[in-house]
N, C-alpha and C positions, 0 to 999 in steps of 0.2 A: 522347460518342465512345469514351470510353475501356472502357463497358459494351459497349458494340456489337463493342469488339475483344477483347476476353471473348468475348461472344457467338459470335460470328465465329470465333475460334480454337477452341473448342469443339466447333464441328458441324464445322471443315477436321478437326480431330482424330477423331472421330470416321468421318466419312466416308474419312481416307486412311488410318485405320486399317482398317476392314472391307475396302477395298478392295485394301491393301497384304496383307492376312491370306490372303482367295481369291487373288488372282493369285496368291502367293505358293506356297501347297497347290497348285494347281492345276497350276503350272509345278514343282515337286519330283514329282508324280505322271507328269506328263508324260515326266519325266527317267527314270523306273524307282526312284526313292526310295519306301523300305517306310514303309506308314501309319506303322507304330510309330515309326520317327525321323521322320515328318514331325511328328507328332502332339507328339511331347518335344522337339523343336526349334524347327522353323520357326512352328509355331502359337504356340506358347511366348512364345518373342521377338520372333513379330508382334503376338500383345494387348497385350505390352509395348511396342510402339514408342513412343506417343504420350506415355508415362511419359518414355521414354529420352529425346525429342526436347526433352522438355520441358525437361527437366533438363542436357541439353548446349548449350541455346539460351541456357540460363538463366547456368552459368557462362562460357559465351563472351561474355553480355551485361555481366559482371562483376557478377553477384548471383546468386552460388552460397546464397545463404540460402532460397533461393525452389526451387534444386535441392536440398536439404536439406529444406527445410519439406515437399515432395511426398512425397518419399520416408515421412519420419518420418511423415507427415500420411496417405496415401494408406495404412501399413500400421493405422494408428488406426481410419484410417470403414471399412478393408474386415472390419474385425472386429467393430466395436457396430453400423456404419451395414449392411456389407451381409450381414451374417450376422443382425443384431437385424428388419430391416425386412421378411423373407420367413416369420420365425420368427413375423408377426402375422399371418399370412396360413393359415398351416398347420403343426402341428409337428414336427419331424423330433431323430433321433436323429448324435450325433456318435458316430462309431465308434472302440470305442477300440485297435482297430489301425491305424485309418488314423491317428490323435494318436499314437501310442507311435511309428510310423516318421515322416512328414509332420510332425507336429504337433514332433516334437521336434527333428527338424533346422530348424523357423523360428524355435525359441525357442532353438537354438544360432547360427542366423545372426543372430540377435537380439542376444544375447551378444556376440560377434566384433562388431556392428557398436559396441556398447556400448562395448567395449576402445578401439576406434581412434576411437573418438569424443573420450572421454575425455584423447588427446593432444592434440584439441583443433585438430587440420589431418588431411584421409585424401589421400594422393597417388597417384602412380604405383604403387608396390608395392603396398600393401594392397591398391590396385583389384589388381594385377592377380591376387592370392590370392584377392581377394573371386571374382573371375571364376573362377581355376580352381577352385576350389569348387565353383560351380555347376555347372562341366564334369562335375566327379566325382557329386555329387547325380545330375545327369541320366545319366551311366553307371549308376550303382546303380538309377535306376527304369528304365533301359532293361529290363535284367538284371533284376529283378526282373515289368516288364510282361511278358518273354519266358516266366520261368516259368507265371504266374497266368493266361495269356493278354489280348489288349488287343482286344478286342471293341469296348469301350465310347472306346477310342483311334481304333480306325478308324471308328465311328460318326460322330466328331465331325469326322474328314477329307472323310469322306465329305459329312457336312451342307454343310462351307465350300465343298467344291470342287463345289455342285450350284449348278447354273444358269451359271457362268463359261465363258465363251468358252474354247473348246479350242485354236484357232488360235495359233503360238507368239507372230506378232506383235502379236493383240489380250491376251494375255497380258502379254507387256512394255509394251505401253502402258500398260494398267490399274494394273503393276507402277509402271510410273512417275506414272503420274496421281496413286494412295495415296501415293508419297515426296514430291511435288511439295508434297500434301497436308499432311501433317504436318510439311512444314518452315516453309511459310507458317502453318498454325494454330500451331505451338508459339512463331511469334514474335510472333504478335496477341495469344497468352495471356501472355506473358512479359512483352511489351511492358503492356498493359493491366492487366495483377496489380500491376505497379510503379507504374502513373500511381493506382492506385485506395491502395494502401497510403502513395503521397505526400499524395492530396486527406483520408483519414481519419486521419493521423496512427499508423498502425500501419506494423511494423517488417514487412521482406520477407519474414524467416522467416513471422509469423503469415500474412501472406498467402498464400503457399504451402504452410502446412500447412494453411489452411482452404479457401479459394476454387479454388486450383491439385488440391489433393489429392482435392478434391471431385468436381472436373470429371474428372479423367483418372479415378478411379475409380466415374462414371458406369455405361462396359459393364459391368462388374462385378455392380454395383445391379441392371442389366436382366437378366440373366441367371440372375442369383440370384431374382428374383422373377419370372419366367417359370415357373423350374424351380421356386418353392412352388406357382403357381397349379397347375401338373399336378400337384401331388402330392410331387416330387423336390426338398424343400426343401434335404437333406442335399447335393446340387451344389454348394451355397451353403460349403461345409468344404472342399472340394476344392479349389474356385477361389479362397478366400480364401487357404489355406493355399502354394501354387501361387504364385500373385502376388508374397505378402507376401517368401516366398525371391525371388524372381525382383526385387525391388525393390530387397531390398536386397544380395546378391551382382551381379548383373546389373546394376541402372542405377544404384546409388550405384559399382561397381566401373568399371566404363565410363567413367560421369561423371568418376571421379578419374583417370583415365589420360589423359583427356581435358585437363586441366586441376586443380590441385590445389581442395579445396573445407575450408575453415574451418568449423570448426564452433561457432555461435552459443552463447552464454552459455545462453540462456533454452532452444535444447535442450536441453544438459548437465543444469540444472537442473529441470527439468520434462519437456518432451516426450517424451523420451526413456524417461524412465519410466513413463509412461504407456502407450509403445509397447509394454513390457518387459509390462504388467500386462493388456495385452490380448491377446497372444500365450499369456498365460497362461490369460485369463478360462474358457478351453472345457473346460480339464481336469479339471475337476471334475465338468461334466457328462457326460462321457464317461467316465469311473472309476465313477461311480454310476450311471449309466447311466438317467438324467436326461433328458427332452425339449428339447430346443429350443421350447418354447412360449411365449403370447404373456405372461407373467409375465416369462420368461427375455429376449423379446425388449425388450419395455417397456424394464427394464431396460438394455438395453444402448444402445437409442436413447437411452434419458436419461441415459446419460452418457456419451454423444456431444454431444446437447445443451450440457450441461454444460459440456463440453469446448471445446468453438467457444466460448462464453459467456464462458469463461474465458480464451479467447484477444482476443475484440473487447475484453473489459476491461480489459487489460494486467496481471493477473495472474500469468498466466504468464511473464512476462517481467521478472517482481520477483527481487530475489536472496534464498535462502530461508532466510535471516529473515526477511524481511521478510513470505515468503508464514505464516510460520510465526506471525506475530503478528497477522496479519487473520485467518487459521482462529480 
């Protein structure tokens, strides 16, 4: 039962995700709202939703470790998992303007989330800094898509809001049907992540940075290996980079306003750093100006591998000495 509620909250995520995403485009178009802020907003914080749901289901269930393990977890696989898995497929280049602006504000929201980790609890305030942060990030790429032009912004409006009913009332329904959606999936996944981390004897962080971080970071995977099969593996940098801010200003900020969220031992000591060293991983290839290829990708699935391995083992979750005498 309890893999079926997995299961099950996956595809509700999922499905009231996309669905929540078009209405959403579609009714902002409708209203006279310009691609470019629908495109940095509403699409923005609709691919996030199932992230968000997850994670405000998860501390109102009272196991904010599971809204912690997503976050910290979901920015780990969107870096080895869905930048490494499109890079076996076809090579691509990471650009090193898009890392010097992008690239460096995730490894400064990285930072900032590192600081207030470190206290060891994030609450109201820091959420709501983490929030206005993002405000100001998405100001500077508004400002900035306005100079360079957003072509490739309203492409992507345009893609969502094709085929969706135009009518205002099949809109709000649809609108509601996606919320309906991801309030019931994120609590068959929340629900079901904790009955599976009681039956295996793992702690709810580990479940939530492996199983929870995996799943919500699913569309991710898909879109990132769509865009190798054509050719456009480099999508795969944009949307990782994109997410990873938006996960952690946005739904760790959110979450914490929502409810205060503690932060796990075996974060602090591991997780976290890891998070720190895959935000980093791409810099080098981008300065040298280095492919994304299937060497590069390998690589980076195995140690993601790795990483999960190291989590089902309870390694991660040793205090480090202790990890520092098994090395």
């Amino acid at each position: 039962m309890m893999y079926l509620m997995v299961a099950a909250g996956l595809i509700l995520l999922l499905i009231g995700g996309e669905a929540l995403v078009r209405a959403a485009v579609a009714l902002a178009e409708k209203l006279g709202v310009s691609k470019l802020v629908i495109g940095l907003t509403v699409v923005a914080f609709g691919t996030s939703a199932p992230e968000l749901l997850v994670c405000i289901q998860a501390v109102l269930e009272d196991a904010p470790a599971i809204a912690i393990g997503n976050v910290v977890g979901s920015n780990i696989a969107n870096v080895l998992l869905v930048v490494g898995a499109p890079a076996m497929i076809a090579p691509f280049f990471c650009e090193r303007s898009t890392m010097m602006r992008e690239g460096l504000a995730m490894v400064g929201a990285t930072g900032i989330f590192m600081v207030l980790a470190a206290l060891q609890i994030i609450d109201f305030w820091p959420g709501l800094g983490m929030l206005l942060l993002l405000c100001l990030f998405l100001y500077s790429a508004y400002r900035s898509a306005r100079r360079s032009g957003s072509g490739s912004i309203a492409d992507e409006v345009d893609e969502l809001s094709e085929g969706v009913p135009q009518n205002l009332v099949a809109l709000i329904a649809l609108l509601a049907v996606g919320l309906v959606g991801l309030v019931i999936g994120s609590t068959l996944l929340v629900d079901g992540a904790r009955e599976i981390a009681l039956s295996f004897g793992l702690s709810e962080t580990a479940i939530g940075i492996t199983l929870v971080a995996l799943g919500t970071s699913l569309p991710e995977l898909a879109t990132s290996l769509v865009a190798a099969v054509r050719r456009h593996g480099d999508v795969a940098i944009g949307n990782v980079i994109g997410s990873n801010l938006f996960n952690i200003l946005g739904i760790m900020g959110i979450t914490a306003m929502v409810r205060h969220v503690p932060v796990p031992e075996q974060v602090l000591h591991f997780d976290i750093w890891v998070m720190l060293a895959a935000a980093l991983v791409l810099f080098p290839l981008a300065f040298m100006k280095l492919p994304v290829g299937r060497v590069a990708g390998f690589a980076l699935l195995a140690a993601y591998v790795a990483y999960v391995a190291a989590q089902f083992a309870g390694i991660s979750g040793m205090p480090v000495d202790q990890m520092a005498s098994i090395r």
